[in-house]
LUMKE-960721 format. One record per residue (C-alpha): residue number from 1; x, y, z. Coordinates in steps of 0.5 Angstrom, whole numbers, plus 500, padded with zeros to 3 digits. Example, Ala and Ser with C-alpha at 12.3 -4.5 7.8 and 13.67 -1.06 7.14 Angstrom:
2
[node 1 [525 491 516]]
[node 2 [527 498 514]]
// end
This chain:
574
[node 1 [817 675 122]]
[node 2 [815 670 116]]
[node 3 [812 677 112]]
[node 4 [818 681 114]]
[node 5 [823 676 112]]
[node 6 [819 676 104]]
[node 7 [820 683 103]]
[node 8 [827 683 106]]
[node 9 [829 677 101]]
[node 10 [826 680 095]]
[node 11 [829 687 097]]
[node 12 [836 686 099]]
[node 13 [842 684 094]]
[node 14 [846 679 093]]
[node 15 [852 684 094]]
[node 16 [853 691 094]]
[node 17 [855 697 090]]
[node 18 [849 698 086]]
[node 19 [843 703 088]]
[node 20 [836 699 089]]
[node 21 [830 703 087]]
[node 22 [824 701 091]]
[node 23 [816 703 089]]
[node 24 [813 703 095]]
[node 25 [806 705 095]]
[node 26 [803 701 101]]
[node 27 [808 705 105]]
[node 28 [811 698 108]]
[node 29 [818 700 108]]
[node 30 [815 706 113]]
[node 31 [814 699 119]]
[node 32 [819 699 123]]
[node 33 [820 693 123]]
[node 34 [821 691 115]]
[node 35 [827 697 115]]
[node 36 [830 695 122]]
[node 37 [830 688 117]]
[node 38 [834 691 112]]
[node 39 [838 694 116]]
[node 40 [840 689 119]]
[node 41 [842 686 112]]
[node 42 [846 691 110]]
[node 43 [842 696 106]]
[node 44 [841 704 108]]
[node 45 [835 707 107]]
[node 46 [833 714 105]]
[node 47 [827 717 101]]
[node 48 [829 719 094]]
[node 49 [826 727 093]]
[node 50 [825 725 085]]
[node 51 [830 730 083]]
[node 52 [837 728 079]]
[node 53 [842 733 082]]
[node 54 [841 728 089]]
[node 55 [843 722 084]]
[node 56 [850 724 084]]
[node 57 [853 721 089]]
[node 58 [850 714 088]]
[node 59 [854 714 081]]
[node 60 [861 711 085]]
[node 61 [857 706 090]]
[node 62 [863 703 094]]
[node 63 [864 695 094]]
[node 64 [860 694 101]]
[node 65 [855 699 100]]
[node 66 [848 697 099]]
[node 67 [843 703 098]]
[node 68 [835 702 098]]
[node 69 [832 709 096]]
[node 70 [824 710 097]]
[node 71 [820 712 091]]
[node 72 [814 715 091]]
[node 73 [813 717 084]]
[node 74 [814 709 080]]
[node 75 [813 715 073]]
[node 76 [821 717 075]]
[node 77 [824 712 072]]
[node 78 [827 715 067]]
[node 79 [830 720 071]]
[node 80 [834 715 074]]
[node 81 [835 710 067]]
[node 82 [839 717 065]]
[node 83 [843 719 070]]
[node 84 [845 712 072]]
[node 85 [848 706 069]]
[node 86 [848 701 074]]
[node 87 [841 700 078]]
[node 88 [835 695 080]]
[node 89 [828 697 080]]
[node 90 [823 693 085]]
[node 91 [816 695 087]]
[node 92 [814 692 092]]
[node 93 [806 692 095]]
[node 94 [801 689 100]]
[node 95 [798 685 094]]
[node 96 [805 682 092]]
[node 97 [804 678 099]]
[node 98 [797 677 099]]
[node 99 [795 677 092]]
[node 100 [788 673 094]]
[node 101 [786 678 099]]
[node 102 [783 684 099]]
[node 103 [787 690 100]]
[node 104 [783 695 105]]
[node 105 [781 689 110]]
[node 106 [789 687 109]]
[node 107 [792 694 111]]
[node 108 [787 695 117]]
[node 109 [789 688 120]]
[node 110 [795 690 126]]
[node 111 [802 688 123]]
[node 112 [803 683 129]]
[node 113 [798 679 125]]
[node 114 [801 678 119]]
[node 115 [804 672 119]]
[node 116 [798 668 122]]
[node 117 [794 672 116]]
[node 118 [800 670 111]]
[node 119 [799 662 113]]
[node 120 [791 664 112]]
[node 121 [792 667 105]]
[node 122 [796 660 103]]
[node 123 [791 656 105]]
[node 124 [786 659 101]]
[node 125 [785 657 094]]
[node 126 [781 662 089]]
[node 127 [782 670 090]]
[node 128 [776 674 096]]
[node 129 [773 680 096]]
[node 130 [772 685 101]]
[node 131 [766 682 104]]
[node 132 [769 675 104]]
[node 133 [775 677 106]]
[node 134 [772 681 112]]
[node 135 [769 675 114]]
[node 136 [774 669 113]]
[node 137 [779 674 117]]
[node 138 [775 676 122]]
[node 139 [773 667 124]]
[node 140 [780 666 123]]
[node 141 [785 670 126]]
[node 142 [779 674 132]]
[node 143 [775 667 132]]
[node 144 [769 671 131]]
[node 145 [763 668 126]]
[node 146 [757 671 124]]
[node 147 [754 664 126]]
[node 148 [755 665 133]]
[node 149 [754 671 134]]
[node 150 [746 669 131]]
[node 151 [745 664 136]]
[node 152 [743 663 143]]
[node 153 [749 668 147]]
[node 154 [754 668 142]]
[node 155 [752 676 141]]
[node 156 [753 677 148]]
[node 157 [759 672 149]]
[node 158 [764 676 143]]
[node 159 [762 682 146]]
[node 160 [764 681 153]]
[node 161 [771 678 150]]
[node 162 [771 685 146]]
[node 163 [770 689 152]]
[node 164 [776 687 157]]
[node 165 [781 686 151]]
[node 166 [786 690 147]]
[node 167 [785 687 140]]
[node 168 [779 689 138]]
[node 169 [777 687 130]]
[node 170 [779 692 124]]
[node 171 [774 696 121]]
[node 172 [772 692 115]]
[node 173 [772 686 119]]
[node 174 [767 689 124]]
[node 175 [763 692 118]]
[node 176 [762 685 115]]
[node 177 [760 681 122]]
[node 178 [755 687 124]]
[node 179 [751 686 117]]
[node 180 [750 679 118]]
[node 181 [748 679 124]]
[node 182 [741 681 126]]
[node 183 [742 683 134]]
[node 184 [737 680 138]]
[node 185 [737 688 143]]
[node 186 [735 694 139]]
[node 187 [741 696 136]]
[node 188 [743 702 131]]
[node 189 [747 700 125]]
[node 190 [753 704 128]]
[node 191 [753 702 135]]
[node 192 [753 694 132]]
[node 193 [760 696 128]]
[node 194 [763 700 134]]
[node 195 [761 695 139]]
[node 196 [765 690 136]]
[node 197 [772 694 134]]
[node 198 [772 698 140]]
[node 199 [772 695 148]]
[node 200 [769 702 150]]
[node 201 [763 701 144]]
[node 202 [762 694 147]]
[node 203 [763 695 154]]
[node 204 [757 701 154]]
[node 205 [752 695 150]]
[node 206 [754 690 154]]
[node 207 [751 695 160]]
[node 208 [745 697 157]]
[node 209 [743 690 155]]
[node 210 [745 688 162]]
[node 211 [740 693 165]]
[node 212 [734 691 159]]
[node 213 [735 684 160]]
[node 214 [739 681 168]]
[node 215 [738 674 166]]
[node 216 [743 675 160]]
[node 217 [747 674 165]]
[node 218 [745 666 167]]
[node 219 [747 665 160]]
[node 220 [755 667 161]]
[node 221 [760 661 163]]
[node 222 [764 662 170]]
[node 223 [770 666 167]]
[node 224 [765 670 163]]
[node 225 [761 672 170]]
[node 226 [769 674 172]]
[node 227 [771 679 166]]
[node 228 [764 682 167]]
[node 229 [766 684 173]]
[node 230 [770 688 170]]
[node 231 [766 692 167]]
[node 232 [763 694 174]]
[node 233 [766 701 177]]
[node 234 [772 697 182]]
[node 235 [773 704 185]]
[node 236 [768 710 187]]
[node 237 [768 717 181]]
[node 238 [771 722 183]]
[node 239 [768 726 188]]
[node 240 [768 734 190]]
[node 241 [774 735 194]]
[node 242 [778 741 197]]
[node 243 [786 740 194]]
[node 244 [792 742 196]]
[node 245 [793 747 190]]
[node 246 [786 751 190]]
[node 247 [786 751 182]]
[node 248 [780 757 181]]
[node 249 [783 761 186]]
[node 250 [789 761 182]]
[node 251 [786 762 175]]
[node 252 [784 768 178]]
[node 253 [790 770 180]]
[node 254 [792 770 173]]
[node 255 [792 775 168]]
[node 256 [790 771 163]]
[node 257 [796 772 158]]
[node 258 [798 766 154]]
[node 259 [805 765 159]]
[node 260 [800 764 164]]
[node 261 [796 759 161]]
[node 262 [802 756 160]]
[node 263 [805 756 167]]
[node 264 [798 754 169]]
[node 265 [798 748 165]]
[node 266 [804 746 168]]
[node 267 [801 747 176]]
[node 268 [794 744 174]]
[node 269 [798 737 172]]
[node 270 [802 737 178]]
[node 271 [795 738 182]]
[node 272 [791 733 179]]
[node 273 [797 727 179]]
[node 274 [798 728 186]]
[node 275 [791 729 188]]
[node 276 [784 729 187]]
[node 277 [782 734 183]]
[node 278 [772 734 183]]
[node 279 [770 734 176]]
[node 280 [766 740 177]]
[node 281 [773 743 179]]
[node 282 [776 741 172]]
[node 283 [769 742 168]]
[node 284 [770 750 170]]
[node 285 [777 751 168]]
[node 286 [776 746 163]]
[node 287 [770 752 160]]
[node 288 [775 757 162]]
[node 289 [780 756 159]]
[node 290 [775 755 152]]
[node 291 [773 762 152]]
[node 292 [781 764 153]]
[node 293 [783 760 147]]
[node 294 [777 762 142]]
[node 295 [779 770 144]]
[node 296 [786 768 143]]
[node 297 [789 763 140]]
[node 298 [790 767 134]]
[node 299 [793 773 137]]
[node 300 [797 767 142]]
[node 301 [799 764 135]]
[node 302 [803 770 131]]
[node 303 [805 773 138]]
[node 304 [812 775 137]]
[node 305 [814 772 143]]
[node 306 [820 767 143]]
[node 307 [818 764 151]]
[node 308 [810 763 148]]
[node 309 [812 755 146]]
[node 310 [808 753 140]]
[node 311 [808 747 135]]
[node 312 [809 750 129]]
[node 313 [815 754 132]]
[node 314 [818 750 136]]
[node 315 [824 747 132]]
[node 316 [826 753 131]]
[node 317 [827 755 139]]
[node 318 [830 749 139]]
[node 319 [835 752 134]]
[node 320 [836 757 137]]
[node 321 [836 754 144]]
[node 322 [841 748 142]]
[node 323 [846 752 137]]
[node 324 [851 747 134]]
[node 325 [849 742 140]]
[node 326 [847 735 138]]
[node 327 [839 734 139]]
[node 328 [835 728 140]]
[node 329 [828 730 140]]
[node 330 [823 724 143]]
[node 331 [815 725 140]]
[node 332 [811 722 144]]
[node 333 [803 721 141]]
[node 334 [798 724 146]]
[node 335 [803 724 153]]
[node 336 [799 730 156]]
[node 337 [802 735 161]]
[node 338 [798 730 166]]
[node 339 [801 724 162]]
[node 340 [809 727 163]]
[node 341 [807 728 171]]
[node 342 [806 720 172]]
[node 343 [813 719 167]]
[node 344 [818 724 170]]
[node 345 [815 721 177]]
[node 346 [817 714 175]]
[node 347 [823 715 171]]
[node 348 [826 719 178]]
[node 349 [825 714 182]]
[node 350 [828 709 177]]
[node 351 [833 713 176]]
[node 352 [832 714 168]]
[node 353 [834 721 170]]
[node 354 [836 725 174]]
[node 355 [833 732 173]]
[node 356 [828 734 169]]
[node 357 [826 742 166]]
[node 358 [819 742 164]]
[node 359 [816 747 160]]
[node 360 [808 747 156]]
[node 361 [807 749 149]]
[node 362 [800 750 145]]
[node 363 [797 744 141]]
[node 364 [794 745 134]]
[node 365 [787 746 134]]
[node 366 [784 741 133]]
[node 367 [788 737 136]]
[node 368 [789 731 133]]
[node 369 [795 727 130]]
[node 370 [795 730 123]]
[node 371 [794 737 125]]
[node 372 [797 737 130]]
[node 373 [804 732 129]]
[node 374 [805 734 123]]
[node 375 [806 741 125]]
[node 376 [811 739 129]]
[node 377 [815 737 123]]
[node 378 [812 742 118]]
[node 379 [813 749 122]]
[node 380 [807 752 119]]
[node 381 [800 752 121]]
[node 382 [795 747 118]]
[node 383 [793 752 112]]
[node 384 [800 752 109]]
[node 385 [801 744 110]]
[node 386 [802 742 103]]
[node 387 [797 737 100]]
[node 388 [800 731 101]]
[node 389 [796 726 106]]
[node 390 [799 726 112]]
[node 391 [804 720 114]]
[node 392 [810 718 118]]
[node 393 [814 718 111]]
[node 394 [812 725 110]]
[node 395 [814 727 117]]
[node 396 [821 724 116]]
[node 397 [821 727 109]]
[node 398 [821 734 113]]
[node 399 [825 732 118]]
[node 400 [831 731 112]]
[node 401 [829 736 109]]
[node 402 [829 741 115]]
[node 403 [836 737 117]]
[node 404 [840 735 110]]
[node 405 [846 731 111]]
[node 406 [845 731 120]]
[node 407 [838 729 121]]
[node 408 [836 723 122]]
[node 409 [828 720 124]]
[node 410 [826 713 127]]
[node 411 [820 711 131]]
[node 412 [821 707 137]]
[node 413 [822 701 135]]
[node 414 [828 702 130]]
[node 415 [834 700 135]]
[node 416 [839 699 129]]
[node 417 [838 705 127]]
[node 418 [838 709 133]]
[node 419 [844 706 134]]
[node 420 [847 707 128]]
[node 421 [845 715 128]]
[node 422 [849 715 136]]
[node 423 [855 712 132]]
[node 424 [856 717 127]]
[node 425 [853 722 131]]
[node 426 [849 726 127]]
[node 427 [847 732 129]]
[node 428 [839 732 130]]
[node 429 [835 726 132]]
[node 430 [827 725 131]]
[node 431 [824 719 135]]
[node 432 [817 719 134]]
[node 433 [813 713 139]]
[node 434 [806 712 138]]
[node 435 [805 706 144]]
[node 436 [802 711 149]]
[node 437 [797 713 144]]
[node 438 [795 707 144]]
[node 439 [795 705 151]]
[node 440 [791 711 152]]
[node 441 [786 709 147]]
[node 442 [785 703 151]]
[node 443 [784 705 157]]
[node 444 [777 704 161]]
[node 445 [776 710 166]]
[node 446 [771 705 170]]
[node 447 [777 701 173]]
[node 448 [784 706 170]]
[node 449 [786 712 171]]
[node 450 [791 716 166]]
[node 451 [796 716 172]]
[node 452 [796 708 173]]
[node 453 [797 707 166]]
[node 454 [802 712 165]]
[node 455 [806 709 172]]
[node 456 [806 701 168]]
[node 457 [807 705 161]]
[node 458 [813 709 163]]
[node 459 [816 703 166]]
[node 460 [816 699 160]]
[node 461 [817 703 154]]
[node 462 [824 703 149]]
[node 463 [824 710 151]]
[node 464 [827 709 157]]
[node 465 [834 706 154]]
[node 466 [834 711 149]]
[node 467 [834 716 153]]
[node 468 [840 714 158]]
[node 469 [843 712 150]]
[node 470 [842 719 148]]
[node 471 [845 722 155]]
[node 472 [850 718 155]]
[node 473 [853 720 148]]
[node 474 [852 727 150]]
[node 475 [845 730 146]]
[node 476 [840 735 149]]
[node 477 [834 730 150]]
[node 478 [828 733 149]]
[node 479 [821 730 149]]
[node 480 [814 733 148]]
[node 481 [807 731 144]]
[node 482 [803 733 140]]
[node 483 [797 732 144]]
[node 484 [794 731 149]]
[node 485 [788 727 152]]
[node 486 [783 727 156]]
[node 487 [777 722 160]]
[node 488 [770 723 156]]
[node 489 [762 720 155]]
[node 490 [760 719 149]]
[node 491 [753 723 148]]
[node 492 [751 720 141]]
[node 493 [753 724 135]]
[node 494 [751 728 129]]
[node 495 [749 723 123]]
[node 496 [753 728 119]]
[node 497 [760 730 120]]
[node 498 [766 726 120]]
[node 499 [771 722 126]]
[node 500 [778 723 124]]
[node 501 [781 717 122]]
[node 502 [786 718 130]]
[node 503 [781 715 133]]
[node 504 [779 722 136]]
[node 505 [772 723 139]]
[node 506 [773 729 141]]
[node 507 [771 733 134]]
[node 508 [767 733 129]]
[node 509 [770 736 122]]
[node 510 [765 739 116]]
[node 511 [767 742 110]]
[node 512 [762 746 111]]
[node 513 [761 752 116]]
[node 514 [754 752 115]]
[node 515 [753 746 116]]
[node 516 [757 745 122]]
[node 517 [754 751 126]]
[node 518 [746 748 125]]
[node 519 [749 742 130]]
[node 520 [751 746 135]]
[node 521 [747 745 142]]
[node 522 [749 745 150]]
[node 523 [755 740 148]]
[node 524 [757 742 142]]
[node 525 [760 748 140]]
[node 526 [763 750 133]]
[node 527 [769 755 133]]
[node 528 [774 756 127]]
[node 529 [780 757 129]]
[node 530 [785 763 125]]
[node 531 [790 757 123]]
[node 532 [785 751 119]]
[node 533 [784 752 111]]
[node 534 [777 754 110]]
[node 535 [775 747 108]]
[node 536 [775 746 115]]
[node 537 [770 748 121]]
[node 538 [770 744 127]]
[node 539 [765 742 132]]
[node 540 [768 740 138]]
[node 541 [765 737 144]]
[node 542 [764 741 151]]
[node 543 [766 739 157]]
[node 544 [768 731 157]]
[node 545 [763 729 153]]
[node 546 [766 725 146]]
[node 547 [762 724 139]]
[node 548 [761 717 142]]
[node 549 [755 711 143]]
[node 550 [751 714 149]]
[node 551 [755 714 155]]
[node 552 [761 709 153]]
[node 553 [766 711 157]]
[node 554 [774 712 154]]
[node 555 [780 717 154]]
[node 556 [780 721 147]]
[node 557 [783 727 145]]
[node 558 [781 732 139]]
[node 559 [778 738 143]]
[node 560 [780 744 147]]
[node 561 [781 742 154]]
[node 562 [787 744 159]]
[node 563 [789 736 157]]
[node 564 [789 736 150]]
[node 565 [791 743 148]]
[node 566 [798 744 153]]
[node 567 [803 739 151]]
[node 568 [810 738 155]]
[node 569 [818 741 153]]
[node 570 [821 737 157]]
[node 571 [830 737 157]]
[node 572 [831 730 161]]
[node 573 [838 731 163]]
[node 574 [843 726 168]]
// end
């Protein structure tokens, strides 16, 4: 990749034994790309912690070696100047690359795209704003022009190409498109936007404006007429049945403590991935399970006992559990109980593994990836979090610190890394992957199903050699998640509050309990759990409604469902 190959070339020295100092404050040498490019130069990476006692042993930097420490302050070089005599000082940012465009428009483009968006930025001539850069990007790398869209059935033609794929525009993109355009059906501001960066936003439009007005149809070309097909349901809703496992019996058999919630957890996925379980069915265990949680989860939270699997606290029962053993942790974004089901039945028959201890654990309320990863990594509950903003460099920041001189964090994508840390057998290994998440995000519940996407997912994923890499070289191969998620429809949205920037649908956060308590209605319901800062108040979603446009259909996570809130602990072994 030409962008990689830029940041790599200005980064990398011509010989080693001197320690490179990067400023970094685009967060480009978090993409797992650009450092398994520097890797594969020569150079090791770490994050530097600001303080002069961790620059003692890069005073005697060996011939051959060529640290790269990460800064996260550019106002501590002066403590670098005095303690050592030979060093480089770079910075490096998104506006070194791409000087002429906008800096917001740039970060939201995916990285995959950054090459063709580099060659875009080398044909341009005089800098654009935020506007203009939207635009510019949004005609050249998704062949989307507000000129079409204004015209005849363009509107409609963009849509349908939106709604079956899985690249839809950026933010700023889609914002810049959707205020040039006057739209020829009634369409909310919002609704505008969100049709064109979400398939789920577009397919709902596109349905409504076929109901409205068939003869749009007529308009579409041949190929067009076969991908709204899709949009159609393929196969039948769910209907009432009579499962194997009679899942409200077994509730009630229950008694209702947090160990049996989570061994209900682990009953419910297997019964829903292996049969047809009546939404009526899920809707009540669903509002059950609700009401346990609103009564319980701040006792479930400070309970002393040690078999009760919670986020914040599971590092240290792994701890305990593992001693001086080497530990490869896998964590996997949004795979739910449900989700690991699929996983474990495709791995077997694959013969990734040979067995599988599965246990449940509880989420973080809400469930979203800043709340509820990073508590994985902090050990504490959202109200101890430091202020710092949530990101993949803090978690591995965290990681270090819990795990000084013998931990190691990567994503899924850092294979030289991975290698490198098997090589030197460290002793406690992260691995964080985020393509589950994604896939879930992108599913439509009218055609897929968790357990189909999850079947094709767990056949392709990098975890899959990982895992056996991991087996082999003798650690305790753990996977868990920080979430889970579940199917929803949209039934519109408060105009106050605000979506996590996860993409969840599932919560609307305030910083106001007033305020957040005024919205609640048949579908809403505000619950403040023990854990979260006072600055925040939850309004989640009941049932498997979503904070989206009116009956858009998609698979989302950030409420209080069975799905959501109880994650797998899984020990794979040979």
């Amino acid at each position: 990749m030409r962008w990689v190959e830029t940041i790599a070339s200005k980064l990398k020295p011509d010989f080693g034994g001197v320690p490179t100092f990067c400023v970094d404050p685009d967060h480009l040498l978090d993409i797992p790309q650009v450092r398994e490019s520097l890797r594969a130069s020569g150079m090791t990476i770490e994050d530097w912690d600001g303080h002069p006692a961790s620059l003692a042993p890069l005073k005697q930097v060996g011939n051959e070696d060529k640290p790269l420490l990460v800064v996260a302050d550019p106002g501590r070089h002066h403590i670098v100047s005095s303690c050592l005599t030979d060093f480089r000082w770079e910075t490096i940012t998104i506006g070194e690359l791409m000087p002429k465009f906008a800096l917001d428009v740039v970060k939201s483009v995916p990285t995959e795209h950054w090459d063709r968006l580099m060659e875009l930025h080398s044909e341009v001539r005089s800098p654009r704003n935020i506007h203009d850069t939207a635009l510019l990007v949004g005609r050249a790398l998704y062949g989307v022009d507000p000129e079409f869209l204004r015209h005849g059935s363009g509107w409609f033609r963009t849509l349908v190409s939106i709604a079956v794929g899985d690249d839809p525009l950026p933010d700023p993109v889609a914002r810049a498109i959707a205020k040039e355009v006057v739209w020829p059906i009634t369409l909310p501001k919002l609704e505008a936007t969100e049709a064109l960066r979400e398939s789920a936003a577009a397919r709902t439009v596109l349905l409504t404006a076929l109901q409205t007005d068939p003869a749009l149809l007529e308009s579409a070309s041949a190929t067009e007429r076969i991908l709204l097909a899709q949009l159609a349901p393929s196969k039948p809703r769910r209907i009432a049945d009579t499962p194997p496992i009679d899942l409200l019996t077994e509730w009630e058999q229950k008694r209702h403590n947090a160990q049996d919630l989570l061994d209900f957890g682990i009953l419910y996925a297997k019964t829903i991935g292996s049969s047809s379980v009546s939404d009526d069915t899920r809707l009540e265990l669903d509002r059950r399970f609700s009401e346990w949680l609103k009564q319980n989860y701040g006792l479930m939270l400070s309970s002393p006992n040690p078999a009760i699997l919670r986020l914040p606290t599971l590092l240290d029962r792994l701890d305990k559990e593992i001693d001086d053993d080497r530990l490869l942790l896998l964590v996997v974004d949004s795979l739910s109980l449900r989700a690991w089901e699929g996983t474990r039945k495709r791995w077997l028959a694959d013969g990734i593994i040979g067995d599988a201890s599965t246990r449940a654990a509880f989420a973080i309320l809400p469930t979203i990836t800043s709340l509820s990863r990073r508590a994985i990594f902090e050990g504490k509950s959202p109200s101890q979090f430091s202020s710092e903003p949530h990101s993949s460099r803090l978690e591995r920041q965290l990681w270090s610190a819990r795990y000084p001189r013998d931990g190691d964090y990567y994503t899924v994508e850092e294979a030289l890394g991975i290698q490198d840390s098997f090589a030197k057998a460290r002793r406690r290994i992260c691995l964080v992957d985020v393509s589950w998440d994604k896939r879930g995000h992108s599913i439509n519940p009218r055609l897929d199903s968790i357990e189909e996407a999850i079947h094709v997912w767990a056949g392709k994923t990098p975890l899959r050699q990982i895992v056996r890499s991991g087996l082999e070289e003798g650690y305790h191969v753990i996977l868990t998640a920080d979430h889970g998620q579940v199917e929803c429809r949209g039934h519109g949205r408060p105009k106050v509050g605000s979506l996590p920037d996860e993409r969840s649908k599932r919560v609307l956060t305030f910083d106001s309990k007033t305020v957040c308590e005024s919205f609640a209605n048949a579908w809403s319901s505000p619950f403040h759990p023990s854990n979260l800062p006072t600055s925040m108040w939850p309004l989640f979603a009941i049932g498997f409604v979503s904070y989206d446009i009116e009956g858009a259909e998609a698979v989302s996570h950030g409420g209080m469902s069975l799905d959501e809130v109880l994650v797998p602990v899984v020990e794979v072994k040979q």
